[in-house]
Residue, then its C-alpha position, 0 to 999 in steps of 0.5 A: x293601185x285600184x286593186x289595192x283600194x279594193x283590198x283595204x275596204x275590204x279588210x275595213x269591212x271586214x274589221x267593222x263586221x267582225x266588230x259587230x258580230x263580237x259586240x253581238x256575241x258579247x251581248x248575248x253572253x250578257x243576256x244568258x248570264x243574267x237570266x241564269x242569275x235571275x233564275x237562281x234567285x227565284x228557285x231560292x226565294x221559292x225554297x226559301x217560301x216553304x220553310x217559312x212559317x204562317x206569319x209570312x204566306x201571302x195574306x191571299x193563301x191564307x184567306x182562300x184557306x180560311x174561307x174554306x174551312x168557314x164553308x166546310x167549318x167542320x171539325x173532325x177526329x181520324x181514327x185507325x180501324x184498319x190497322x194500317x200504318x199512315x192511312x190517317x196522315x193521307x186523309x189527314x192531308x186529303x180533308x186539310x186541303x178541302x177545308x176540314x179541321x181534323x184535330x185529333x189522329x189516332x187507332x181505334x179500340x181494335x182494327x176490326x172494322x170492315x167498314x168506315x163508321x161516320x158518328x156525328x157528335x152535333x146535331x148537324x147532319x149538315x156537317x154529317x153529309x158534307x164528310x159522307x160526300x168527301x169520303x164518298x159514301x151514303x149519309x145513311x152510314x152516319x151514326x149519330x152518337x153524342x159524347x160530351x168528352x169529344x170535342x169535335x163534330x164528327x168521329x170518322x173510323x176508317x175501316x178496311x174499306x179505306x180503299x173504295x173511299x173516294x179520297x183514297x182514289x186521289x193519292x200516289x200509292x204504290x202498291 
């Protein structure tokens, strides 16, 4: 008879392990569900974060934007004089991101420039070296031109030389 006591503890042991260990499996099921759950929601909420217009961007973004471009506050024009297609959407982008207010895009008269002109409108040259440091280029390259019909502070023409601008330096291009 004393064997079969040990037997049944045995099996009761057993049993009460194996309760433990499906108890445990099942917790971790649990867990990995709700944290796949949980991670569907965020990428959701992040897709959903891009599509929203400006009224809903987080008040933080927004006033880091808008204390950039008081820093900056510049207003610019991009002109194509290189006749390459899509070189003023990337500086567009490039000067958009550190503060600048480009207002205008557009070709020049010919794209024959080799170099890119800087023409100050104002009488900031302030505003003339904070544009010549982002593109990389000497001030002395700004031509100070005053045209009332132009409604912003500077007029950047971009050359065949738009590559040796610093700007450029930070784009994915693959050529």
């Amino acid at each position: 008879m004393a064997k079969r006591r040990k037997i049944k503890k045995k099996k009761n042991s057993s049993i009460f392990l194996n309760s433990i260990a499906g108890a445990m499996i099942v917790i971790v099921f649990v867990f990995l569900y709700s944290s796949i759950v949980d991670n569907k929601a965020r990428v959701e909420n992040n897709k959903d974060y891009f599509s929203r217009g400006l009224e809903n961007i987080p008040m933080a973004k927004l006033n880091i934007q808008e204390k950039m471009k008081k820093d900056v506050d510049v207003v610019i024009e991009l002109i194509n004089g290189n006749g390459e297609s899509g070189v003023c959407e990337q500086y567009k982008e490039y000067f958009t991101k550190k503060g600048v207010d480009v207002i205008n895009v557009g070709n020049a008269d010919n794209f024959n420039y080799a170099k890119t002109v800087i023409h100050l409108h104002t009488d900031s040259y302030k505003k003339a070296k904070v544009i010549s440091k982002l593109l990389g280029v000497e001030v002395n390259t700004v031509l100070k031109t005053t045209t009332p019909s132009v409604s912003c502070d500077i007029s950047v023409v971009l050359g065949k030389d738009y590559k040796e601008l610093l700007p450029y330096k930070s784009f994915n291009v693959i050529e």
